[in-house]
C-alpha positions as CSV (number, residue, x, y, z in Angstrom):
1,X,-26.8,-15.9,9.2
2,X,-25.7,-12.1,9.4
3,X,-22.8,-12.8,12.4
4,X,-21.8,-15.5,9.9
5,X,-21.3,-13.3,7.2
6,X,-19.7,-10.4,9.3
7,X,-17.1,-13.2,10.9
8,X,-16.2,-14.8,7.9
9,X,-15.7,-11.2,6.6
10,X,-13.6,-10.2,9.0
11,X,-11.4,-13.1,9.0
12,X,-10.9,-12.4,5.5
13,X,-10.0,-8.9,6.1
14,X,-8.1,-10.0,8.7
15,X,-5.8,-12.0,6.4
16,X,-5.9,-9.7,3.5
17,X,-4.2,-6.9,6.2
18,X,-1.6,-9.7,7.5
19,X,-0.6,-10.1,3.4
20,X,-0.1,-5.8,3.0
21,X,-2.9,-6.0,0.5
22,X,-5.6,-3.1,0.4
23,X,-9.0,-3.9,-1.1
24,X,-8.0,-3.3,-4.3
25,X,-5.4,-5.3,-4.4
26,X,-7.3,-8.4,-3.6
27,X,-10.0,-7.5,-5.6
28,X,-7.8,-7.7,-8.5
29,X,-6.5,-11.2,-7.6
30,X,-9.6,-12.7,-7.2
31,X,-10.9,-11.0,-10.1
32,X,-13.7,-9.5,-8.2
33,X,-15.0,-6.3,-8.1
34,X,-13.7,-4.0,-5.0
35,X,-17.4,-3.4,-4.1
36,X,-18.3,-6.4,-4.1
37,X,-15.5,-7.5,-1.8
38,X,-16.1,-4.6,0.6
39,X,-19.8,-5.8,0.9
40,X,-18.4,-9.5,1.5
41,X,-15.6,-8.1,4.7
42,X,-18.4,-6.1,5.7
43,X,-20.7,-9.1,5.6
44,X,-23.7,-6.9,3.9
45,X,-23.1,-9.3,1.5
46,X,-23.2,-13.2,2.0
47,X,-20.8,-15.2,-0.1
48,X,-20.9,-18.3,-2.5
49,X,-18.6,-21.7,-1.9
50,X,-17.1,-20.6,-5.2
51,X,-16.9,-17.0,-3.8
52,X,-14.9,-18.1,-0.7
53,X,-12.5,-20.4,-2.7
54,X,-11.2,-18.0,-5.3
55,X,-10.9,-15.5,-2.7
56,X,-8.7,-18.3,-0.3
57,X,-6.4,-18.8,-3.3
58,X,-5.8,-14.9,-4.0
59,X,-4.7,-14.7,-0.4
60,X,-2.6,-17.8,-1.1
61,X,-4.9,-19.7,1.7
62,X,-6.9,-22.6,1.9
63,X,-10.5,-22.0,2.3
64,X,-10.6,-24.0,5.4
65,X,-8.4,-20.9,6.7
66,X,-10.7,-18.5,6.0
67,X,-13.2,-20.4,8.1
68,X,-11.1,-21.1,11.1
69,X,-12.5,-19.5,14.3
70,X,-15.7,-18.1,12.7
């Protein structure tokens, strides 16, 4: 479950860097906390459905995105 995390993570960092956002930044989108969203790139943390879709729609994404290649 941990390399599912870390890719789904990445990806998201991944995307985040293609928008010129820093953590902060789309912390502050999604409303989360930039901890929190470190943990989840890092994939220390794993992440809810509900998790993964606000965070989709601060990157202006669909979730479906997030998950591609992972």
């Amino acid at each position: 479950m941990q390399d599912i995390d870390r890719a789904v993570g990445e990806r998201i960092k991944t995307l985040r860097q293609k928008k010129g956002l820093t953590q902060d930044d789309l912390a502050n989108r999604a409303g989360l906390n930039r901890v929190h969203l470190y943990r989840l790139e890092t994939g220390r943390q794993s992440m809810t459905l509900r998790t993964l879709k606000i965070i989709a729609d601060a990157l202006e994404v669909r979730a479906a995105d997030v998950l591609k290649g992972v």
